[in-house]
Backbone as JSON Lines, residues from 0, in Angstrom:
{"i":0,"aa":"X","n":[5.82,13.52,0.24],"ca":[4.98,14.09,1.28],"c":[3.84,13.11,1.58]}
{"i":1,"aa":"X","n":[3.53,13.08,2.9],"ca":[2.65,12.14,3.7],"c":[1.16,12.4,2.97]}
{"i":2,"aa":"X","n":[0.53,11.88,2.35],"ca":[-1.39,11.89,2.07],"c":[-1.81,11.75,3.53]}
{"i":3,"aa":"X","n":[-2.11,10.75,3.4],"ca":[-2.66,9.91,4.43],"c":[-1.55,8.8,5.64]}
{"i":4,"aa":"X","n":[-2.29,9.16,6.73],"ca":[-1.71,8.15,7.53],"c":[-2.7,7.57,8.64]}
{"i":5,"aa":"X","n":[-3.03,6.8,8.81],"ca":[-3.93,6.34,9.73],"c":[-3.98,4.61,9.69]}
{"i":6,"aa":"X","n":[-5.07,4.04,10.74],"ca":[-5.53,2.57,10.46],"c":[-6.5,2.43,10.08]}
{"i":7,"aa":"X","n":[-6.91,1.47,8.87],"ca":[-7.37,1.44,7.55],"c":[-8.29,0.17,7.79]}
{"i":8,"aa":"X","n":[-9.85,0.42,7.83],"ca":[-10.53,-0.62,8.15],"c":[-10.87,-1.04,6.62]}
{"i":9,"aa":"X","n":[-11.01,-2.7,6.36],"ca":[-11.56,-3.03,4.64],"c":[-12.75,-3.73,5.64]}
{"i":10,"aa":"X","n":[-13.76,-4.17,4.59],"ca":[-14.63,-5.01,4.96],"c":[-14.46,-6.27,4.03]}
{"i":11,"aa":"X","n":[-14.36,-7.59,4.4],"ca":[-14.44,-8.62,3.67],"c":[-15.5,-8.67,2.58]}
{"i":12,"aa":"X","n":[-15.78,-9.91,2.28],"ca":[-16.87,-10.26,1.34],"c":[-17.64,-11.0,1.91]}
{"i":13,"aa":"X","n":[-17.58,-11.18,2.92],"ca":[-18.73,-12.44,3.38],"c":[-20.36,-11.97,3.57]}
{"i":14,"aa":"X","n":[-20.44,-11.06,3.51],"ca":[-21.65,-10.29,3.66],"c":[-21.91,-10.29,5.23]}
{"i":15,"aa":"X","n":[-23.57,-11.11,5.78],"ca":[-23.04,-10.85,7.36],"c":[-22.21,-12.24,8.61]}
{"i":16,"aa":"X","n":[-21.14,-12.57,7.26],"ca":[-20.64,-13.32,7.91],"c":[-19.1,-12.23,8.19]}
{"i":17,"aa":"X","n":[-19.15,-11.32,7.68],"ca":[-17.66,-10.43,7.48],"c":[-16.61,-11.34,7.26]}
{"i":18,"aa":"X","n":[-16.61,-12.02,6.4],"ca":[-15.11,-12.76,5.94],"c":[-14.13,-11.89,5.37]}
{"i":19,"aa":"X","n":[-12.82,-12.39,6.14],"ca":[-11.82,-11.52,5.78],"c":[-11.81,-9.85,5.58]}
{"i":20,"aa":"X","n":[-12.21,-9.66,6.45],"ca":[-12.51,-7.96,7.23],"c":[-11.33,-7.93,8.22]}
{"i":21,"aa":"X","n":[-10.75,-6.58,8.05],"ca":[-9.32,-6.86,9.0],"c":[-9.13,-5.1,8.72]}
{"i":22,"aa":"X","n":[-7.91,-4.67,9.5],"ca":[-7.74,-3.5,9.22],"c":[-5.73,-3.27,9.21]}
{"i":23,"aa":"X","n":[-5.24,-2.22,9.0],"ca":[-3.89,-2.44,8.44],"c":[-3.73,-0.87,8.29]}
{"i":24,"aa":"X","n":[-2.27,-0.83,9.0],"ca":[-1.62,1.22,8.9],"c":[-1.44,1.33,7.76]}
{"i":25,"aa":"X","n":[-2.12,2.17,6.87],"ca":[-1.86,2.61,5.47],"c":[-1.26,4.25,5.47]}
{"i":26,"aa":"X","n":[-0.76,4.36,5.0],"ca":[0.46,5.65,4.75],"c":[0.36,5.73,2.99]}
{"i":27,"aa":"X","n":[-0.16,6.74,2.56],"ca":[0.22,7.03,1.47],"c":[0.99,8.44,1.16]}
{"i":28,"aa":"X","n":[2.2,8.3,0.08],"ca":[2.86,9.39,-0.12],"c":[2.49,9.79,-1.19]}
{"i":29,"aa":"X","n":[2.67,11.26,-1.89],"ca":[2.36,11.75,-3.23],"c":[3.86,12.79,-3.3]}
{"i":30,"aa":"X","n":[4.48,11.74,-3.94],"ca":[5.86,12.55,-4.46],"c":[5.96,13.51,-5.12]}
{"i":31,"aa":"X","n":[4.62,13.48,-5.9],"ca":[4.92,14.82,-6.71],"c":[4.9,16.22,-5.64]}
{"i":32,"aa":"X","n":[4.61,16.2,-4.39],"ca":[4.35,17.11,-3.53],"c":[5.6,17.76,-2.73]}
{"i":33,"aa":"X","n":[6.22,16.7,-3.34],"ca":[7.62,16.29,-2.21],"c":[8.79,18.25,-2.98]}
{"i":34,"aa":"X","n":[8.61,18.7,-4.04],"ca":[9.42,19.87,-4.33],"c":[10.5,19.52,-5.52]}
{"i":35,"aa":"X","n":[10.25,17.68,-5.6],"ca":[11.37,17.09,-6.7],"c":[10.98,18.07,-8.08]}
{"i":36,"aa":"X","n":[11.88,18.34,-8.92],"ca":[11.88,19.1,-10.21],"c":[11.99,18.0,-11.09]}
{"i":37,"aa":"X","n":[11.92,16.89,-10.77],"ca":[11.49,15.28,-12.36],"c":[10.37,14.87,-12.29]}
{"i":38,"aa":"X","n":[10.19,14.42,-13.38],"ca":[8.49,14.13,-13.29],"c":[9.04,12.69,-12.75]}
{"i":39,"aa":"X","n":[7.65,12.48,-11.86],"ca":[8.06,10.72,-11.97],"c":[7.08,9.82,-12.39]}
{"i":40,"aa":"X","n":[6.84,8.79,-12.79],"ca":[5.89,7.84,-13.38],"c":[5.18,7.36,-12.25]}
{"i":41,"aa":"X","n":[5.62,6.93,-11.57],"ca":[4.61,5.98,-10.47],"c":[5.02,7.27,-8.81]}
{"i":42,"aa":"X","n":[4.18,8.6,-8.89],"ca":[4.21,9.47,-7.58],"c":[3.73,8.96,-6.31]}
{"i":43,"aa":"X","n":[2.81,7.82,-6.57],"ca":[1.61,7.73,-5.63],"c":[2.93,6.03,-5.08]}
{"i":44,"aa":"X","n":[2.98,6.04,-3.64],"ca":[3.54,5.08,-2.89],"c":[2.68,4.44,-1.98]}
{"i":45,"aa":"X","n":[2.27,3.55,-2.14],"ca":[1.14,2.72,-0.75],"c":[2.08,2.03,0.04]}
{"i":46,"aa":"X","n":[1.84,2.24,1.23],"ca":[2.49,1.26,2.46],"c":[1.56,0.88,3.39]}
{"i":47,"aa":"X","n":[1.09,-0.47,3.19],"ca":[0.54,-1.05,4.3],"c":[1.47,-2.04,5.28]}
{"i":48,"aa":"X","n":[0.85,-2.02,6.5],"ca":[1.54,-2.43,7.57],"c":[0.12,-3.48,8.26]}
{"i":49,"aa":"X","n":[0.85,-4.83,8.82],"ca":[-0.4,-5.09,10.24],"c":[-0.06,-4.77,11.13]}
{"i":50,"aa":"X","n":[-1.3,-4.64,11.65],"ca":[-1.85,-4.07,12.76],"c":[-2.16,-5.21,13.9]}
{"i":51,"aa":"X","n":[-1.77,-5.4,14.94],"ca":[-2.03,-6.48,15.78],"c":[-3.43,-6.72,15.59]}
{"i":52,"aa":"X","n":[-4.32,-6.0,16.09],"ca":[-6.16,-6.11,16.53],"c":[-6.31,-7.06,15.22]}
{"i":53,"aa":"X","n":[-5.45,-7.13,14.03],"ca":[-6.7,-7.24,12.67],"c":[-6.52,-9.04,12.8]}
{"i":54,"aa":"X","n":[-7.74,-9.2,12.2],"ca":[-7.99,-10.9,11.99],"c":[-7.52,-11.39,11.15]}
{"i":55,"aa":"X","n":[-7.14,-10.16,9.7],"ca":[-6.12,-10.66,8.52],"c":[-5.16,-10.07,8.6]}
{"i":56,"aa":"X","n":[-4.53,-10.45,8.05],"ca":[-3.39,-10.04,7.13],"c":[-3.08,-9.23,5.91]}
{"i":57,"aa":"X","n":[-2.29,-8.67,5.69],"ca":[-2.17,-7.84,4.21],"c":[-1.39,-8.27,3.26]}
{"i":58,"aa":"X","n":[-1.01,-9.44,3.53],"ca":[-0.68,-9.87,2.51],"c":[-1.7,-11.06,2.01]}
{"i":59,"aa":"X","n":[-2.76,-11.74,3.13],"ca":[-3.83,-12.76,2.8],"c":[-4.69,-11.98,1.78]}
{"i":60,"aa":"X","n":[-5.09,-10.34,2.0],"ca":[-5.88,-9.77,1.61],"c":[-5.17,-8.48,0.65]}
{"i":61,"aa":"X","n":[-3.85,-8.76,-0.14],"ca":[-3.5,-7.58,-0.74],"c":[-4.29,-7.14,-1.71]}
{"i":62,"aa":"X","n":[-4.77,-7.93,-2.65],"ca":[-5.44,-7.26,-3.77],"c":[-7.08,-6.8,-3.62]}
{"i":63,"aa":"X","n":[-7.64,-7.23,-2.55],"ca":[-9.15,-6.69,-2.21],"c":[-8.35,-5.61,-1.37]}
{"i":64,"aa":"X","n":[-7.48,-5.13,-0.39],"ca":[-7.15,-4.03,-0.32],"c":[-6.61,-2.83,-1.09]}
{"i":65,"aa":"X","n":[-5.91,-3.43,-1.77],"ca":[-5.27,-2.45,-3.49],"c":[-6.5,-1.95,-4.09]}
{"i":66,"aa":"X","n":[-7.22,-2.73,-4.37],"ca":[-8.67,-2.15,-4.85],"c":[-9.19,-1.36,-4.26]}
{"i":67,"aa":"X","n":[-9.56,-1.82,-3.12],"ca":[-10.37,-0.33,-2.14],"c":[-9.57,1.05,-2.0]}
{"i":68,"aa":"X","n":[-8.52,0.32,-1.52],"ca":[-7.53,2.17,-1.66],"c":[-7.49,3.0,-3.14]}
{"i":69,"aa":"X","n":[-6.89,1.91,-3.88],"ca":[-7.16,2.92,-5.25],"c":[-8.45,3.76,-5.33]}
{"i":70,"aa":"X","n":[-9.43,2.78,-5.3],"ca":[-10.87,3.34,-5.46],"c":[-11.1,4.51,-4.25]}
{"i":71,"aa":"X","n":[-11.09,4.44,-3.1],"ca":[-11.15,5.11,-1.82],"c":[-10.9,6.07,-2.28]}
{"i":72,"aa":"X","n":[-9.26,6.16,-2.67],"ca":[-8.14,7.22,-2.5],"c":[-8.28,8.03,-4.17]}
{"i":73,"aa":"X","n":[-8.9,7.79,-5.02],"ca":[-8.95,8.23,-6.5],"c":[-7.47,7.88,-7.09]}
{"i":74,"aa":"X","n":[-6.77,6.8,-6.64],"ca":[-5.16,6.64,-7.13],"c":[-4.87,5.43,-8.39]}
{"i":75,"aa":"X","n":[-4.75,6.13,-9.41],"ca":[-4.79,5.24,-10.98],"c":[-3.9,3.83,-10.46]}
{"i":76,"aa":"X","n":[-4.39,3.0,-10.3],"ca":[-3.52,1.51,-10.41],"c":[-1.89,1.8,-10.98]}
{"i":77,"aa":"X","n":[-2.06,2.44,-12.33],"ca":[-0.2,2.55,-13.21],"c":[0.14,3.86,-12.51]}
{"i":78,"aa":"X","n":[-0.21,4.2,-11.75],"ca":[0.44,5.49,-11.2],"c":[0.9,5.29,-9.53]}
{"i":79,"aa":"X","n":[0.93,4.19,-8.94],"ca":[1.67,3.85,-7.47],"c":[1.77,2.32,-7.46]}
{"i":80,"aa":"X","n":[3.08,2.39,-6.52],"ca":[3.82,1.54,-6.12],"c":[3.15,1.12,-4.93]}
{"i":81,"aa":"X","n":[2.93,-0.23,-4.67],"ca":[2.17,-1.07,-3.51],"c":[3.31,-1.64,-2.76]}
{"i":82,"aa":"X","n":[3.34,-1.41,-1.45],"ca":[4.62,-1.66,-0.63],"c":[3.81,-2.02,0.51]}
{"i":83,"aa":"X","n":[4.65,-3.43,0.89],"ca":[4.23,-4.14,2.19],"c":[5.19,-3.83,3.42]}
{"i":84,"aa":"X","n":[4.97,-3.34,4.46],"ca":[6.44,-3.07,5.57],"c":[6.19,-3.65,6.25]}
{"i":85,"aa":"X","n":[6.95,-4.23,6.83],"ca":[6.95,-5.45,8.1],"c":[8.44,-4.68,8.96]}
{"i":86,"aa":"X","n":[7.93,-4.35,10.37],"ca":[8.93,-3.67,10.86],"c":[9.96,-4.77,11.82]}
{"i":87,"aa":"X","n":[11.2,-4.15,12.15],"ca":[11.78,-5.48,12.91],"c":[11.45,-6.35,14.04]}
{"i":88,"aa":"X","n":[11.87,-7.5,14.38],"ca":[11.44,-8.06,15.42],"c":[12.09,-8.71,16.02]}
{"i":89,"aa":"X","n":[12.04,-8.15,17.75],"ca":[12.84,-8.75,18.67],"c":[12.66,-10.37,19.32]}
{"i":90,"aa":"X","n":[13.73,-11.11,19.32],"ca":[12.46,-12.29,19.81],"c":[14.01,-12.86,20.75]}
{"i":91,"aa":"X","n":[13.46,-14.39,21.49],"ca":[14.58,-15.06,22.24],"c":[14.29,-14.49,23.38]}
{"i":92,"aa":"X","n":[14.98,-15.74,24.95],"ca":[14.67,-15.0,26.09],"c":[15.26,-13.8,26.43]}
{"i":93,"aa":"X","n":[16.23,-13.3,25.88],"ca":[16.43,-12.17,26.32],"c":[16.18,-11.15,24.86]}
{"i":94,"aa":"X","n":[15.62,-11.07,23.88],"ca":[15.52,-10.79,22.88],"c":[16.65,-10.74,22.03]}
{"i":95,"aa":"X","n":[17.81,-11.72,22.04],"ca":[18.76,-11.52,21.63],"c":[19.25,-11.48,19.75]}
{"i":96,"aa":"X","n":[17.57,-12.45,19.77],"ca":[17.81,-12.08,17.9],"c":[16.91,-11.32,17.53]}
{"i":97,"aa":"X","n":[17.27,-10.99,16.2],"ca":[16.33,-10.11,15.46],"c":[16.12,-10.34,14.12]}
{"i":98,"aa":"X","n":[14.75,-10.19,13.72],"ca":[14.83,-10.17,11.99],"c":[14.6,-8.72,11.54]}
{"i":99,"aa":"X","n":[15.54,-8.42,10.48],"ca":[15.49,-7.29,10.51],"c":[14.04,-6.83,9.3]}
{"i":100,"aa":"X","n":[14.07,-5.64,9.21],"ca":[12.64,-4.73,8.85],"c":[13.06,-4.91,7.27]}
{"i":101,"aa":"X","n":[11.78,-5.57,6.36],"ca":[11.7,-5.52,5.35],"c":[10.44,-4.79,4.8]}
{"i":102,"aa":"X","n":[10.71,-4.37,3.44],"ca":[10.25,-3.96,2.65],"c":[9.8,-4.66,1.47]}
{"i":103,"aa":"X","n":[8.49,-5.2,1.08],"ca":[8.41,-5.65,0.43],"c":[7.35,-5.33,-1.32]}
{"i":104,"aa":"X","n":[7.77,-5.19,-2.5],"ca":[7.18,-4.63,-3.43],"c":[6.14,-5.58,-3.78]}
{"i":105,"aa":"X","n":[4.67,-4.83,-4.07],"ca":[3.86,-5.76,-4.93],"c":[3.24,-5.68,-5.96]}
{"i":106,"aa":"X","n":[3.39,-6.51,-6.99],"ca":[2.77,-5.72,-8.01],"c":[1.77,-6.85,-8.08]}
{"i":107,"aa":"X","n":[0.72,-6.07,-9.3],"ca":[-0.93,-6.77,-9.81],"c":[-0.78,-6.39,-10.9]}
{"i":108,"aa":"X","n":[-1.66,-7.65,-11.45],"ca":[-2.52,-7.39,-12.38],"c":[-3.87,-7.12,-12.59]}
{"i":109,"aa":"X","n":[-4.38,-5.66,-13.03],"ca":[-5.4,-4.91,-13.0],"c":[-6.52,-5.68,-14.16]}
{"i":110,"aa":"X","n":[-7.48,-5.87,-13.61],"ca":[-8.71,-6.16,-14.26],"c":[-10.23,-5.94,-14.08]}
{"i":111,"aa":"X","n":[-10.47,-5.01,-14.81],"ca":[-11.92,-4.54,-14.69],"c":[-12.19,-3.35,-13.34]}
{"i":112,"aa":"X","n":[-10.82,-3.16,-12.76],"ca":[-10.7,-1.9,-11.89],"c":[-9.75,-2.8,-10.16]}
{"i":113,"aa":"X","n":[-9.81,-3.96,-11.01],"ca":[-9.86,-4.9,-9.62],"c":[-7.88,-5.26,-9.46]}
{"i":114,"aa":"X","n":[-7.51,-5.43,-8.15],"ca":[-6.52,-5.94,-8.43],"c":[-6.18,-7.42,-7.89]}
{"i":115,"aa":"X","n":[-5.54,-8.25,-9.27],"ca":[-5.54,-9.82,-8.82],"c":[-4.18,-10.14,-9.18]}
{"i":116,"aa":"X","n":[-4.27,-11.16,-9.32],"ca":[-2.38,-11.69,-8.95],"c":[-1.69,-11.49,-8.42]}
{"i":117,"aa":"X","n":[-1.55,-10.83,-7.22],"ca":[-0.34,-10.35,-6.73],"c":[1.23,-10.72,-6.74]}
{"i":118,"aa":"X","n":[1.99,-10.26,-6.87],"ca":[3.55,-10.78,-6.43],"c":[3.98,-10.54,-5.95]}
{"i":119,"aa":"X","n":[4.84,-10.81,-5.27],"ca":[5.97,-10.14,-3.84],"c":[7.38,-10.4,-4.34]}
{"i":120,"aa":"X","n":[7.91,-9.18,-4.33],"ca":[9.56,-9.0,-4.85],"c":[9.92,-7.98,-3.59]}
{"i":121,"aa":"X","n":[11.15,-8.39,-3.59],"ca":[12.34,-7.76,-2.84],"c":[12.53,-6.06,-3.21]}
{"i":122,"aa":"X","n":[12.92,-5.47,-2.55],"ca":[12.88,-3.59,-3.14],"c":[14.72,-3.69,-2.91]}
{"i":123,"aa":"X","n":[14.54,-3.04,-4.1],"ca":[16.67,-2.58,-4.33],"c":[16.67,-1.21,-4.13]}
{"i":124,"aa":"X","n":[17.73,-0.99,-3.41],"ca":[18.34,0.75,-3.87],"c":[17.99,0.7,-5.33]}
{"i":125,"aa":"X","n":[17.7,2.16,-6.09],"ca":[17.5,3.19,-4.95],"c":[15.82,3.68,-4.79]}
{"i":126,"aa":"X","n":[15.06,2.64,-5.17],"ca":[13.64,3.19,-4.43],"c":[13.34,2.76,-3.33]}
{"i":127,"aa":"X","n":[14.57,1.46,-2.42],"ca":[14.28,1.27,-1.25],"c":[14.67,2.48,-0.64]}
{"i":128,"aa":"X","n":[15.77,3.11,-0.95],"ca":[16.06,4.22,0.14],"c":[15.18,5.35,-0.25]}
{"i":129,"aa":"X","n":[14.6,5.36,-1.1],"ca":[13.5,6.72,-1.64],"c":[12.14,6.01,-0.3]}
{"i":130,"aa":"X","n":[12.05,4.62,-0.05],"ca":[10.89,4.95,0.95],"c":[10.52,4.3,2.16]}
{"i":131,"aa":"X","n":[12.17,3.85,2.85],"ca":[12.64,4.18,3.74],"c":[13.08,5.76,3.95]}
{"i":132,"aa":"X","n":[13.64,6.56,3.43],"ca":[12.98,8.37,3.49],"c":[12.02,8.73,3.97]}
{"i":133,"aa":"X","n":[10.95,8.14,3.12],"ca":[9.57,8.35,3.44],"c":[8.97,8.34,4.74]}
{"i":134,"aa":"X","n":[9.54,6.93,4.72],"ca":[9.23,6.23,5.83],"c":[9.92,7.0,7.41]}
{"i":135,"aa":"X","n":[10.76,7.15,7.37],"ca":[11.27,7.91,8.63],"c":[10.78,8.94,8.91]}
{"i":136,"aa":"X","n":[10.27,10.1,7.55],"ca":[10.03,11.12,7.6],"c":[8.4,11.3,8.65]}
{"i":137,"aa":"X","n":[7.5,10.0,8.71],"ca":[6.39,9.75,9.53],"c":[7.1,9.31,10.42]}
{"i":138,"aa":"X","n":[7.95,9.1,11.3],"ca":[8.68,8.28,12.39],"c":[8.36,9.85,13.26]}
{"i":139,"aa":"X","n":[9.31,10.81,12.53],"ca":[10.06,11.89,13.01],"c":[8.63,12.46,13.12]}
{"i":140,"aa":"X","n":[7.4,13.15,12.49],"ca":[6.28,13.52,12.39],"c":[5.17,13.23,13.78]}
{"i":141,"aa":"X","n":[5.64,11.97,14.29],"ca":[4.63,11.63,15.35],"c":[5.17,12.1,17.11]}
């Protein structure tokens, strides 16, 4: 089930220079809401997306965003999955190719509340199709 869905302003660090201030569609799910009868370990699902307007990126800025949402959102770091979506894209003069819509997993390493290192891995059945689910289920919603 959908938490949150909206566009998600961070503020950089630059103080009043606003470095790396950008904003990005964040969607969070809380599975445990969803009616499943298993417990699951990681309920809490983050999906950020860019947003044309923003000056960054979410993947330039994943872990100063991971931080703020956790913190924002009260969501334990070992308790959700950080997911990057990049939806498909038409391109060519007549748009004849396409790359198709990935999903991408990220994990951190948590320190002092903060999240640093990031990595980017590929998502396999079957928690890609658990949020692609998800994911449609806000398609159909709007």
């Amino acid at each position: 089930m959908i938490i949150h869905d909206s566009i998600y302003y961070w503020e950089g660090w630059g103080g009043k220079l606003k470095l790396a201030n950008g904003k990005c569609r964040l969607r969070i799910f809380d599975r445990r809401k969803s009616g499943e009868p298993v417990t699951i370990l990681r309920p809490f699902i983050v999906v950020v997306s860019d947003v044309l307007e923003s000056k960054m990126s979410v993947r330039s800025c994943a872990g100063h965003i991971a931080t703020k949402v956790t913190n924002e959102f009260n969501i334990k770091p070992n308790r959700m999955m950080w997911v990057e979506y990049y939806p498909a894209v038409h391109y060519g003069r007549k748009n004849e190719y396409k790359i198709a819509e990935h999903y991408i997993l990220v994990d951190f390493s948590w320190k002092e509340g903060r999240a640093m290192h990031p990595t980017w891995r590929q998502m396999n059945p079957p928690i890609l199709d658990t949020v692609k689910t998800l994911m449609e289920s806000t398609h159909k919603e709007q």
